[in-house]
C-alpha positions as CSV (number, residue, x, y, z in Angstrom):
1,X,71.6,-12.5,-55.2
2,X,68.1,-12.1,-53.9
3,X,67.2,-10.8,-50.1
4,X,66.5,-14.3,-49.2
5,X,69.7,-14.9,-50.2
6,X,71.7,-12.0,-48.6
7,X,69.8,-12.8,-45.0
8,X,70.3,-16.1,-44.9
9,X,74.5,-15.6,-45.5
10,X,74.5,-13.1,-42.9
11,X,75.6,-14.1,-39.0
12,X,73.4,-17.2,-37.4
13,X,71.3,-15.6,-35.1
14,X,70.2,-17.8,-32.3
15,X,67.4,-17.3,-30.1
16,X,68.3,-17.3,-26.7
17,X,65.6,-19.5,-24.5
18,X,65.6,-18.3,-21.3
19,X,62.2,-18.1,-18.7
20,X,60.9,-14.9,-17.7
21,X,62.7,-16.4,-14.4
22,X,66.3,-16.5,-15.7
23,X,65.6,-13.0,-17.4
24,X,64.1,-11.1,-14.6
25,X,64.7,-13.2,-11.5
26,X,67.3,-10.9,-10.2
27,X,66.0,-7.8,-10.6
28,X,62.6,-9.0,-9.2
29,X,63.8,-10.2,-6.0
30,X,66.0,-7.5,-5.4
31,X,63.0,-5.5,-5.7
32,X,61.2,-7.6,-3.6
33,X,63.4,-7.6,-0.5
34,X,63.3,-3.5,-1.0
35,X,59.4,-3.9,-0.6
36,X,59.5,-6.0,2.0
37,X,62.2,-4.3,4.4
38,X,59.9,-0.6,3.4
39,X,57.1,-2.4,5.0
40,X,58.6,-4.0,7.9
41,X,60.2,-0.5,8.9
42,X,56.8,1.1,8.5
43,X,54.9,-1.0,9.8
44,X,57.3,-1.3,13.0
45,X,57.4,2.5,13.1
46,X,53.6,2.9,13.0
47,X,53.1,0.3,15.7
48,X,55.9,1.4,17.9
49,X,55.0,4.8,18.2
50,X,52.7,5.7,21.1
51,X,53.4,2.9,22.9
52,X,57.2,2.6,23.0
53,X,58.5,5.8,21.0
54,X,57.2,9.5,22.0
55,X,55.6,10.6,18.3
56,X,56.5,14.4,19.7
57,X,59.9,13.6,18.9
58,X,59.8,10.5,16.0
59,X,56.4,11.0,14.1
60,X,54.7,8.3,13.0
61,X,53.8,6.9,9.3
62,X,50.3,8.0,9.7
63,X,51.1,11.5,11.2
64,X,53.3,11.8,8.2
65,X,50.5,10.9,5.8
66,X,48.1,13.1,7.1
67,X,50.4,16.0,7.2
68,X,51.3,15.6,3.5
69,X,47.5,15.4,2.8
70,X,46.6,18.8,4.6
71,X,49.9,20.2,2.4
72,X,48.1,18.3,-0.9
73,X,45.2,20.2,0.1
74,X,45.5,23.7,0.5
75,X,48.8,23.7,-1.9
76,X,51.8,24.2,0.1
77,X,53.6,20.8,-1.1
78,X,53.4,21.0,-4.8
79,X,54.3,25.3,-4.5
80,X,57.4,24.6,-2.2
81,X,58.4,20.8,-4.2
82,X,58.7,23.2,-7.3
83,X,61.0,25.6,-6.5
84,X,63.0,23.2,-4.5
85,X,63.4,21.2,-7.4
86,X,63.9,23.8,-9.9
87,X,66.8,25.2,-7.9
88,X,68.1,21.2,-7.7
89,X,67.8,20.9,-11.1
90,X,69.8,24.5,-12.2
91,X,72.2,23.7,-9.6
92,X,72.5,20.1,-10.9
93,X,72.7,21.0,-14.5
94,X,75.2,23.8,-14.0
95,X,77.6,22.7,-11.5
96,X,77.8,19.2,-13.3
97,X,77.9,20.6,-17.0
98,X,80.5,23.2,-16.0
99,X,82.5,20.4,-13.9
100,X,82.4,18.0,-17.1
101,X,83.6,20.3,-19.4
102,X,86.9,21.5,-17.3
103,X,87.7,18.4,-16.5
104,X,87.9,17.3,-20.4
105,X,90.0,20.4,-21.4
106,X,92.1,20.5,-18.0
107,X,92.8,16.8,-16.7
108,X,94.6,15.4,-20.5
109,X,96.8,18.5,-19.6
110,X,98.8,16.2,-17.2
111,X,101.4,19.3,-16.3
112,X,98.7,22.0,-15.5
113,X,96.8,19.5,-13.6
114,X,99.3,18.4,-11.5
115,X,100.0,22.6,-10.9
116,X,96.2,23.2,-10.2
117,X,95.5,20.3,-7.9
118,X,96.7,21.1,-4.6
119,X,94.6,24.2,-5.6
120,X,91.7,22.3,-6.3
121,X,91.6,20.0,-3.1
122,X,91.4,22.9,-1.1
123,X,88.5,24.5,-2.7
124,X,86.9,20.8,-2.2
125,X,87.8,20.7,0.7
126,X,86.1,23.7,1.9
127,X,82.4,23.4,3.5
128,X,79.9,24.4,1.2
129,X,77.3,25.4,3.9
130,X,79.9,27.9,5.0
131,X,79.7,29.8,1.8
132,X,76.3,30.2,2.5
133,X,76.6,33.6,4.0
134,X,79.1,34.7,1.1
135,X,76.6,34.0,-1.2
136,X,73.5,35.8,0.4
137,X,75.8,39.1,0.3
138,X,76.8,38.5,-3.1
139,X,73.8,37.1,-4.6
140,X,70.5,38.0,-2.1
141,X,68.1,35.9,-0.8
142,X,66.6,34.6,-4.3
143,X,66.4,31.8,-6.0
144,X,69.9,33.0,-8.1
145,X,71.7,32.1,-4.5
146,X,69.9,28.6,-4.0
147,X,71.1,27.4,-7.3
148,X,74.4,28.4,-7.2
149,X,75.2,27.2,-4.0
150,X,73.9,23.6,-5.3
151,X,76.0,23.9,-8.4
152,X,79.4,24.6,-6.2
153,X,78.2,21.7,-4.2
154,X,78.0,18.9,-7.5
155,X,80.8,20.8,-9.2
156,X,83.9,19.3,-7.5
157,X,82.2,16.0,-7.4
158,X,81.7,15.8,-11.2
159,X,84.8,17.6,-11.8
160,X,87.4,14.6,-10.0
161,X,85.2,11.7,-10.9
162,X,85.5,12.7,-14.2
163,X,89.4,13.5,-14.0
164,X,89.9,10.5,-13.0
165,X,88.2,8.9,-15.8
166,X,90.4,11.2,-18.0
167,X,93.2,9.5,-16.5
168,X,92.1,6.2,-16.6
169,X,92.6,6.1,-20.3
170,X,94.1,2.7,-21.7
171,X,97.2,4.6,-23.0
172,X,97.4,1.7,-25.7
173,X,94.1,2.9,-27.0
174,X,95.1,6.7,-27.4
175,X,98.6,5.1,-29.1
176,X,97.2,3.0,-31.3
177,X,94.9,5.8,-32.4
178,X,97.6,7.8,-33.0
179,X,99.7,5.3,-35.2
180,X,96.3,4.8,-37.4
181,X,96.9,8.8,-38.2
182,X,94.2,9.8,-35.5
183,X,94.5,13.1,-34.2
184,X,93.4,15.0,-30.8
185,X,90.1,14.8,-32.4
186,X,89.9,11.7,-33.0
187,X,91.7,10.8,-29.5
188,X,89.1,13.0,-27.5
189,X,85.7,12.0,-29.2
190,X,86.9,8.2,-30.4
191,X,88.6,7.2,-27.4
192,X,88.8,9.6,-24.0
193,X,85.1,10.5,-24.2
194,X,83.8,6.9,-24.4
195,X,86.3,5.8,-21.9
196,X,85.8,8.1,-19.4
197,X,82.3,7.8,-19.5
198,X,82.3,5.2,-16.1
199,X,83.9,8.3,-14.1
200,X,81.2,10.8,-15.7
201,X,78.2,9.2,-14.4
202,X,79.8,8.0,-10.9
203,X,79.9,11.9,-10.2
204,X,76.8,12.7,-11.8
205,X,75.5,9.8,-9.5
206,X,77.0,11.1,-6.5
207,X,76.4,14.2,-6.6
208,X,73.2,14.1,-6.6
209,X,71.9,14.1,-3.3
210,X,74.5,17.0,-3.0
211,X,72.6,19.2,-5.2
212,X,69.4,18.6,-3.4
213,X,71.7,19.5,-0.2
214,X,73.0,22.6,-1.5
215,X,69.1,23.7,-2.4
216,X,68.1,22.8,1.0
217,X,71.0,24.4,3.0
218,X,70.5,27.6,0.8
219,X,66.6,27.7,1.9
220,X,67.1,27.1,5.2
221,X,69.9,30.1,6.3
222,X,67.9,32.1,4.2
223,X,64.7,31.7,2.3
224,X,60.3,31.6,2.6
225,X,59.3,29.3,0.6
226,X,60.7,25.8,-0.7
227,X,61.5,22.2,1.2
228,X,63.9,23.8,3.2
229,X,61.6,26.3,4.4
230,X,59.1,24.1,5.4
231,X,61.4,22.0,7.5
232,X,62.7,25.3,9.2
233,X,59.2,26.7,9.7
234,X,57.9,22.9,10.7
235,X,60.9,22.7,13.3
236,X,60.0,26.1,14.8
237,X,56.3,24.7,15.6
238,X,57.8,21.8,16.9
239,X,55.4,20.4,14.0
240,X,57.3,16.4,13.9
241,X,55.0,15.2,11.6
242,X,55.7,18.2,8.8
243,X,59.2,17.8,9.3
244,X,59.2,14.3,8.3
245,X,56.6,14.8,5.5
246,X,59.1,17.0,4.0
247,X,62.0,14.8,4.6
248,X,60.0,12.1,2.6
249,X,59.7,14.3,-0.1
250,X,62.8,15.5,-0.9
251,X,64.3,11.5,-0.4
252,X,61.0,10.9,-3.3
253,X,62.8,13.4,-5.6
254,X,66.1,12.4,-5.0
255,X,65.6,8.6,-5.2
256,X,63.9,10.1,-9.0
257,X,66.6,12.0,-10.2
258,X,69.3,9.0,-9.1
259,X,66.7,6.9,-11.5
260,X,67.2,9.3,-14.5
261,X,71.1,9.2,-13.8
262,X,70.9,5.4,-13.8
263,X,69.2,5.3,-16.5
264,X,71.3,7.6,-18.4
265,X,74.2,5.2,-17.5
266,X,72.9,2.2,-18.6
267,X,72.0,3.7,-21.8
268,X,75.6,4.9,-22.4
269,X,77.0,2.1,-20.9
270,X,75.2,0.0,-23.9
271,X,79.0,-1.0,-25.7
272,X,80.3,-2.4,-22.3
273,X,80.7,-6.1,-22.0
274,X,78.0,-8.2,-19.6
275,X,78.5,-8.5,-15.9
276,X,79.3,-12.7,-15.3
């Protein structure tokens, strides 16, 4: 049988024709309105301050701009930006790969989960800024203390989304693996991983912003140099403008990593049926 042949038996393929429109209509004008409402609040806050708004207390878009172009110029944004996001990204990274992997060996263990969770839900429950202090004695006032305090701060996040995704399982999947002669193996990799993929990324998504908090609360009880530094420093020099500036910054980088996550998700999300 020649290739000819061979293709042509092969599933019909038909060629969906759609308009650029009908493919990327949605996604465009949800961008769109996203532009637009940026621009009306900027413009709004540009024009309202001075005349209606003090910019001693609310900044203004330009004050903002020029602050972040003094910073661009002698240094101070791109120094602090790094280690700010270095210590996101170790806190992220640890606190979220440590969270994953307890939560695959401890939530299919339905007994010892139900023993450790009133145990757990306390820990959660317990304000990360107040371990601040705990950590500068056990740790110093390094980077070391920054990190972990964002990786305590993503861990319980990751850790119960992705319980929960554990426990999610279709049960009729994991049986009828089983009664084709699958074993745990085949359970965990062929079935639980894939499955609880949804509750995976929801706490990596989430906890997100809570890693950049954890960085940010670390520097400012205790740090001289990073975002959360310049915020305390700008604060004490009742400097509005750099206080802003750096709050713009650190919503920049975690509006980037929230991009990554997303984008993680949609590529592992690939085998999941269509949204109607």
């Amino acid at each position: 049988m020649s290739a000819a042949t061979s293709a042509r038996s092969g599933p019909v393929r038909v060629p969906a024709r759609r308009t650029w429109w009908q493919r990327h209509g949605r996604s465009t004008l949800v961008w769109g309105w996203r532009a637009a409402l940026t621009v009306v609040f900027v413009v709004a806050w540009q024009v309202l301050s001075g005349p209606v708004l003090d910019p001693q207390f609310v900044s203004s878009p330009g004050g903002i701009v020029s602050r972040l172009g003094d910073w661009v110029d002698d240094g101070t944004l791109w120094s602090n930006s790094w280690i700010t996001l270095k210590e996101i990204v170790l806190g992220f990274l640890l606190g979220a790969g440590s969270a994953a992997l307890l939560a695959y060996l401890l939530a299919p263990l339905r007994i010892l989960w139900d023993v450790l969770d009133p145990f757990v839900m306390a820990l959660y429950s317990i304000p990360k800024v107040a371990l601040a202090p705990l950590f500068i004695v056990w740790f110093g006032i390094g980077t070391d203390m920054k990190v972990l305090l964002a990786a305590v701060t993503v861990f319980f996040l990751v850790f119960l989304n992705t319980a929960v995704g554990v426990h999610e399982v279709d049960r009729g999947l994991v049986d009828a693996v089983r009664l084709m002669g699958g074993g745990r193996r085949d359970i965990a990799l062929k079935v639980t991983l894939p499955a609880s993929l949804t509750g995976l990324l929801t706490g990596l998504r989430v906890s997100i912003p809570y890693a950049l908090i954890g960085a940010v609360i670390g520097e400012l009880v205790a740090s001289n140099r990073g975002l959360g530094y310049l915020i305390s420093d700008s604060s004490s020099k009742f400097d509005t403008d750099g206080v802003f500036a750096t709050l713009v910054v650190l919503s920049v980088i975690a509006a980037a990593l929230n991009g990554l996550v997303n984008l993680l998700g949609r590529r592992a999300g690939r085998w999941k049926p269509l949204d109607s």
